[in-house]
C-alpha positions as CSV (number, residue, x, y, z in Angstrom):
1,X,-73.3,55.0,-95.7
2,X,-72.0,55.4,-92.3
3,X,-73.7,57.8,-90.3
4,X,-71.4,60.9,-89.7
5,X,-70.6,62.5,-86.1
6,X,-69.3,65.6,-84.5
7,X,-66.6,66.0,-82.2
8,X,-67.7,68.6,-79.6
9,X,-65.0,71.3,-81.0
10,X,-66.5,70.5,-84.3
11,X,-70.4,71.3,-82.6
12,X,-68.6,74.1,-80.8
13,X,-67.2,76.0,-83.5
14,X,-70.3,75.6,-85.5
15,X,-72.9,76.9,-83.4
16,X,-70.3,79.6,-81.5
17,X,-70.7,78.1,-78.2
18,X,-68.2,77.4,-75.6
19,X,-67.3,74.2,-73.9
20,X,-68.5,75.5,-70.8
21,X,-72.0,76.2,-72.1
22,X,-72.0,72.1,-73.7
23,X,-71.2,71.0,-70.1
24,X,-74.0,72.7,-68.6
25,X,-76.3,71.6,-71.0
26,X,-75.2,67.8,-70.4
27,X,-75.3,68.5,-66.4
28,X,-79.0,69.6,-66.8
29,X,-79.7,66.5,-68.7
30,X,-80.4,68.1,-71.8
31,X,-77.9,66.5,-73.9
32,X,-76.2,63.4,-72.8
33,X,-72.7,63.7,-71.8
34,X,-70.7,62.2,-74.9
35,X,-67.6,62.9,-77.3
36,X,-68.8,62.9,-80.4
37,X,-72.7,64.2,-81.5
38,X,-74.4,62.8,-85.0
39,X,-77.1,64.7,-86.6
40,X,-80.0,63.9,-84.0
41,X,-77.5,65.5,-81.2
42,X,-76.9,68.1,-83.4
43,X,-80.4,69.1,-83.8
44,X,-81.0,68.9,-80.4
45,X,-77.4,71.5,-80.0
46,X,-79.1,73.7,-82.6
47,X,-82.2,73.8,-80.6
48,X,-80.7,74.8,-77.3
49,X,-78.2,77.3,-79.0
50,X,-81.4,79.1,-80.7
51,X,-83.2,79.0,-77.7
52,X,-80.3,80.3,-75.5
53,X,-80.0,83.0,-78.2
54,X,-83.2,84.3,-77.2
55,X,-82.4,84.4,-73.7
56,X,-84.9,81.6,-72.6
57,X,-83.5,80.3,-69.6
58,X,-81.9,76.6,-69.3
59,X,-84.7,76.0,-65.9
60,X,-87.4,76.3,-68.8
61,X,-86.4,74.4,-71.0
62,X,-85.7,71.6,-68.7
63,X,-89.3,72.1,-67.2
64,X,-90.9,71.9,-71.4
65,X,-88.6,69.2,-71.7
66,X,-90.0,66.4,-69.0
67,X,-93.3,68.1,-69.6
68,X,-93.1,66.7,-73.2
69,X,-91.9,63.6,-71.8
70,X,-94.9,62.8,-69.6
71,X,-97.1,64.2,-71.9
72,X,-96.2,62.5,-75.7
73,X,-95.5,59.2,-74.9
74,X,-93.1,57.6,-77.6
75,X,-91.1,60.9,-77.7
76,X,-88.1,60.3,-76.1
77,X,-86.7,63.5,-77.0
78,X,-88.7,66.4,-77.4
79,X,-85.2,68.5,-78.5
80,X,-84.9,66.7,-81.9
81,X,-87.9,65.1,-82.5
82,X,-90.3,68.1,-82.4
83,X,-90.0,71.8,-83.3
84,X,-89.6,74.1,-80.2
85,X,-89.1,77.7,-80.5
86,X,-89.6,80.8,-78.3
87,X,-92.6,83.3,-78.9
88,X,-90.8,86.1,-77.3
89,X,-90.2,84.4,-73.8
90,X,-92.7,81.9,-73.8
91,X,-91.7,78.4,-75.4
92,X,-94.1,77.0,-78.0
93,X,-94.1,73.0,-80.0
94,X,-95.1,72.4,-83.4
95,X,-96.7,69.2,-83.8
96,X,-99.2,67.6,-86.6
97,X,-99.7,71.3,-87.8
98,X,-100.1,72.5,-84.2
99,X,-98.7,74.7,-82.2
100,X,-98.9,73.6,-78.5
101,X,-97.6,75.5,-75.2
102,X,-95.2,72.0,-74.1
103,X,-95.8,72.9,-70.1
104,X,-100.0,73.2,-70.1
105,X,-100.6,71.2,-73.3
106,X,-102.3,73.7,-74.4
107,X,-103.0,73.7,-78.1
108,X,-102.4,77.3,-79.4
109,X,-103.1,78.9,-82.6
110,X,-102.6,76.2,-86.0
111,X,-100.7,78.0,-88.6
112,X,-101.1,75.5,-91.5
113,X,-101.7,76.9,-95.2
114,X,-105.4,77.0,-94.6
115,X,-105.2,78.7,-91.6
116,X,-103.0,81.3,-93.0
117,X,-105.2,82.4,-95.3
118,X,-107.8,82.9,-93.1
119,X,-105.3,85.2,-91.4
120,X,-104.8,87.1,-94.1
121,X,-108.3,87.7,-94.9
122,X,-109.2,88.7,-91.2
123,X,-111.8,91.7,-91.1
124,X,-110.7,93.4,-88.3
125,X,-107.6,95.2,-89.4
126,X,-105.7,95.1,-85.8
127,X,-106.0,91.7,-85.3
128,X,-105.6,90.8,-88.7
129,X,-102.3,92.6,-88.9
130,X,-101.0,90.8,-85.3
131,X,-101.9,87.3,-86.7
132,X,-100.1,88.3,-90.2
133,X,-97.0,89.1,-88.2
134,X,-97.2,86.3,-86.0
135,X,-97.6,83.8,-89.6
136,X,-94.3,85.9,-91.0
137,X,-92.8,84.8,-88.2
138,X,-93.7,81.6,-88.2
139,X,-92.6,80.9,-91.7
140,X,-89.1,82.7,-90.8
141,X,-88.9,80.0,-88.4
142,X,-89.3,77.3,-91.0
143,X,-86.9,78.9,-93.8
144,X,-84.5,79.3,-90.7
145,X,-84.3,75.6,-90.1
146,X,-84.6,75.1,-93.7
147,X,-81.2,77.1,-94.4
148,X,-79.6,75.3,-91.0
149,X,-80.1,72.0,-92.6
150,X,-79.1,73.0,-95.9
151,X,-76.1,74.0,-94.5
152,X,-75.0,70.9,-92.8
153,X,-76.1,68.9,-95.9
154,X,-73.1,70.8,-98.1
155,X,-76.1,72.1,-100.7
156,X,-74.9,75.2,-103.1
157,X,-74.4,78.9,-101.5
158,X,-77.2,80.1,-103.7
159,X,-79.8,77.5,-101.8
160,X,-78.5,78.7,-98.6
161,X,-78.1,82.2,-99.0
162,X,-81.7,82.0,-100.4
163,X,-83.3,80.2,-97.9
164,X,-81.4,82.9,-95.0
165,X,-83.1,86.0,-97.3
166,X,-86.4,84.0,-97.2
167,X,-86.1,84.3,-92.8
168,X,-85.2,88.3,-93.1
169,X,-88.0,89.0,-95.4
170,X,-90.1,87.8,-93.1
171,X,-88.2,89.2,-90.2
172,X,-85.8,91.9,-90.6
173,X,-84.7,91.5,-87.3
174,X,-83.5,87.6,-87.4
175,X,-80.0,88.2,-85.3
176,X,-79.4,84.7,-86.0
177,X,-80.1,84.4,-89.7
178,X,-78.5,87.8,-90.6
179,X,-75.2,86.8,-88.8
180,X,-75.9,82.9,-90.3
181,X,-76.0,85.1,-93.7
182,X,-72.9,86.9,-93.3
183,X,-70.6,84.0,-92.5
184,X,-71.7,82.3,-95.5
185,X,-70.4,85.7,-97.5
186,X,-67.2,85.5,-95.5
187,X,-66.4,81.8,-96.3
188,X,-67.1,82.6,-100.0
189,X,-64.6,85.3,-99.5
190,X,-67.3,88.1,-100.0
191,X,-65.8,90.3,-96.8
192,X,-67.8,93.1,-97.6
193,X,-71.4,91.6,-97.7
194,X,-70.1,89.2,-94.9
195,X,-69.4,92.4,-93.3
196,X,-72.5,94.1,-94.1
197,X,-74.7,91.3,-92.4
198,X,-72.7,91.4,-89.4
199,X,-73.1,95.1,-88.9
200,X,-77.1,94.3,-89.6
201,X,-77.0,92.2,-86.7
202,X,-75.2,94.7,-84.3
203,X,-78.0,97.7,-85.2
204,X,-80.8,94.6,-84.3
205,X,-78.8,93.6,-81.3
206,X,-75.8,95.6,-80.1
207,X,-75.2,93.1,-77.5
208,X,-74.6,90.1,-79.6
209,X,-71.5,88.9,-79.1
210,X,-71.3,86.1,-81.8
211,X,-71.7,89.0,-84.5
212,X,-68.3,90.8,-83.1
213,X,-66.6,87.9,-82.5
214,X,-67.5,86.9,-86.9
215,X,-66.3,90.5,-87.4
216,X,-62.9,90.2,-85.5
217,X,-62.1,87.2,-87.9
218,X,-63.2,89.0,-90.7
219,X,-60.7,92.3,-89.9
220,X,-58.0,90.0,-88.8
221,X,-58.2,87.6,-92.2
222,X,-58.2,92.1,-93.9
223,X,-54.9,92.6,-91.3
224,X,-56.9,95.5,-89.6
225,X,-55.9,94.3,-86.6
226,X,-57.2,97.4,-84.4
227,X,-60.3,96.5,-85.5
228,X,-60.1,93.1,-85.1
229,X,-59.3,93.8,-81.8
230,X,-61.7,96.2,-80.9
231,X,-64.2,93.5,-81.7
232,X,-63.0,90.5,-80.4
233,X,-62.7,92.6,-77.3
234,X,-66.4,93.6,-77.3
235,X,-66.9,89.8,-77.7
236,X,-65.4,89.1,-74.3
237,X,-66.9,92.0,-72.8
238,X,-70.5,91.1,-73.6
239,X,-69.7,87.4,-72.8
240,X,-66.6,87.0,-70.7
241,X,-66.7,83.0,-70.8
242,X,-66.5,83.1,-74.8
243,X,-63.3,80.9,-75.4
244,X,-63.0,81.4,-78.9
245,X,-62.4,85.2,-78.4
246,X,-60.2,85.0,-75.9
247,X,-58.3,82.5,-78.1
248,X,-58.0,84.7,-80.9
249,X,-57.0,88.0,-78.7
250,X,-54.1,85.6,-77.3
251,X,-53.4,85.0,-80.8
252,X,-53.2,89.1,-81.6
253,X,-51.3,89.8,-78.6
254,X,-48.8,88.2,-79.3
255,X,-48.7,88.5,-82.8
256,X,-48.0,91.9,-81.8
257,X,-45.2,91.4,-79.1
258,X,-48.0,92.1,-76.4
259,X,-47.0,89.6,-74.7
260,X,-48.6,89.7,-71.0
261,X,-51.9,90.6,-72.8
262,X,-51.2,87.5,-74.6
263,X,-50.6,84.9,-71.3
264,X,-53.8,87.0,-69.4
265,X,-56.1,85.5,-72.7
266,X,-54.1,82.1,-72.9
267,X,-55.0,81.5,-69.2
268,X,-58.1,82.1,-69.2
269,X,-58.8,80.0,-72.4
270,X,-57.3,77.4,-70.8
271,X,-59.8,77.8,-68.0
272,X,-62.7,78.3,-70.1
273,X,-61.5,75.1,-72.5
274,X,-58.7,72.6,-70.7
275,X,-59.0,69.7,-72.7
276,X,-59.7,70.0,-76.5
277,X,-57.1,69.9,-79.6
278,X,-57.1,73.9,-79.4
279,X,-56.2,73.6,-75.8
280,X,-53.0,71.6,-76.6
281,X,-52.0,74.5,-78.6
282,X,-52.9,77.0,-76.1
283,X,-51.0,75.3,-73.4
284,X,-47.7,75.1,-76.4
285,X,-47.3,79.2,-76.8
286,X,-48.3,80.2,-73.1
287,X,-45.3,77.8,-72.3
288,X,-43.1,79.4,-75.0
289,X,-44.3,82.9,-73.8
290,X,-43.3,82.3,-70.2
291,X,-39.9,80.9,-71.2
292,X,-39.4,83.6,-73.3
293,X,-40.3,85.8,-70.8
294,X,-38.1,84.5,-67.7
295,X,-35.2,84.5,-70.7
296,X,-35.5,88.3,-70.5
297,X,-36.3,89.0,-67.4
298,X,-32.2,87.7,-66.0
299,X,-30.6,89.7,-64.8
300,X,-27.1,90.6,-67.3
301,X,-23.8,89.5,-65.9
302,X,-20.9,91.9,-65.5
C-alpha cells in the first residue's frame, strides 16, 4: 500500500497553522522545505504545532533539537522519532520509559507503571500530590497523542472522542484537546457540544485564537453571521497573520455587500498565503470586486 502524503494546505488546515508559520519552521531547519509531508513529517508538524501552542519558542526548540542530534546518535530526527513535550516552559524527551531534559541530558523523573504507583503511595502528602499531578499529566499527554493518531488513522468518533475525554480527565485545562474535542462534534454535525468545547477552551484560554476561529465556522455553517464575525474577528485580533480568518472574513464581507471590508481581508490573505489552491480563488473575487467596483464608481453620462 502506497504510503499516503500531505500537501502543505492539507497539513495547514489540519493543524490550524498558516503558511507563514510552515515557512519559518523549514527556514529554521526544522522541517525540510518540501510540497507534500507523509506521516513522519506530519508527526514532526504535530510536534511543533503543540509546542508552539504552548508558547515555547522556535530558538528552543532548535537548540533541543541539535542537542538530540549530538547526543542520540542514530536519531536523525528527534521531532518524530521521540516524544517531546513542554513541562510548562521547559522542554522534556521521553525515551525507554525516561524522561530526559534534551539540552543537559539530564535524565528526569521515570513515569513508567511502576513508578506511578509509587507516586501514588508517596507519604508525604505535598509531594505526593505534585508528583500525582505531574503523572495525570503525563498520561494526558499520551491519550492526547493517542486520540491525534486515531484521528489521522480514520478510527470511529467513539474511539476518538474517548480517547480526547481520557486527556481532560486528566487535565481539565487541555486547550488543545478540548478544542480537538469540539471539532470532532462539529464535523458530526453536533453544533452544540462542538460549541460547548470551544467555549471550554476560551474560559482555559481567552487568547486562543484557533478556538474562535472553530467558532466562526460553526455560526457561519448556523447563518449567525454577527457572531461569526465577531469571532473570526477576534481570531485576527489575537493572531493578525492567521490566513484562514482572514479568508473567511473576506468571504462574510462580501457575502454581505461589504465590499472594501472584503478587498482589505483578500489582500492581506493573499499576503499571508500567495501561492496555494485557496490563493487562486482569493486572487478570482478580489479581481471581480475591484471590477465591480470601478463599474460603479463612473461617472453617469448626461
Amino acid at each position: 500500500m502506497p504510503e499516503q502524503n500531505y500537501t502543505r494546505l492539507q497539513v495547514r488546515r489540519m493543524l490550524g497553522i498558516s503558511e507563514r508559520q510552515l515557512r519559518s519552521w523549514e527556514k529554521l531547519h526544522l522541517i525540510p522545505a518540501q510540497d507534500s509531508f507523509a506521516f513522519p513529517d506530519l508527526i514532526a508538524l504535530r510536534t511543533l504545532a503543540r509546542l508552539r501552542a504552548n508558547h515555547i519558542p522556535p530558538a528552543r526548540i532548535r537548540r533541543a533539537v541539535a542537542a538530540l542530534r549530538e547526543k542520540l546518535r542514530g536519531i536523525r530526527n528527534p521531532l518524530n522519532e521521540l516524544k517531546i513535550f513542554s513541562d510548562g516552559k521547559k522542554l522534556t524527551v521521553q525515551m525507554a520509559g525516561n524522561r530526559m531534559d534534551p539540552i543537559s541530558g539530564q535524565l528526569l523523573l521515570n513515569f513508567d507503571s511502576a513508578e506511578m504507583n509509587k507516586l501514588f503511595s508517596f507519604p508525604q502528602k505535598a509531594q505526593s500530590d505534585d508528583r500525582s499531578r505531574a503523572a495525570q499529566q503525563y498520561e494526558a499527554t499520551l491519550y492526547f497523542d493517542k486520540a491525534l493518531e486515531l484521528e489521522q488513522k480514520g478510527a470511529p468518533a467513539k474511539e476518538i472522542i474517548r480517547a480526547y475525554e481520557e486527556v481532560i480527565e486528566r487535565d481539565p485545562k487541555s486547550v488543545a484537546a478540548l478544542t480537538n474535542l469540539g471539532t470532532v462534534y462539529y464535523h458530526l454535525r453536533k453544533l452544540d457540544e462542538a460549541e460547548r468545547y470551544y467555549r471550554k477552551a476560551l474560559e482555559v484560554d481567552p487568547g486562543y485564537a484557533l478556538a474562535h476561529f472553530n467558532l466562526g465556522n460553526l455560526f457561519d455553517e448556523k447563518c449567525d453571521r454577527s457572531q461569526a464575525l465577531f469571532h473570526y474577528l477576534m481570531a485576527v485580533r489575537l493572531n493578525p497573520n492567521y490566513s484562514d480568518a482572514h479568508y473567511n472574513l473576506a468571504l462574510l464581507y462580501q457575502s454581505s455587500g461589504q465590499a472594501l471590508r472584503a478587498v482589505r481581508h483578500w489582500k492581506i490573505y493573499l499576503k499571508l498565503d500567495p501561492v496555494s489552491p485557496w490563493a487562486t480563488i482569493a486572487r478570482q473575487e478580489l479581481e471581480k470586486l475591484c471590477e465591480a467596483t470601478i463599474v460603479h464608481s463612473k461617472p453617469t453620462a448626461t
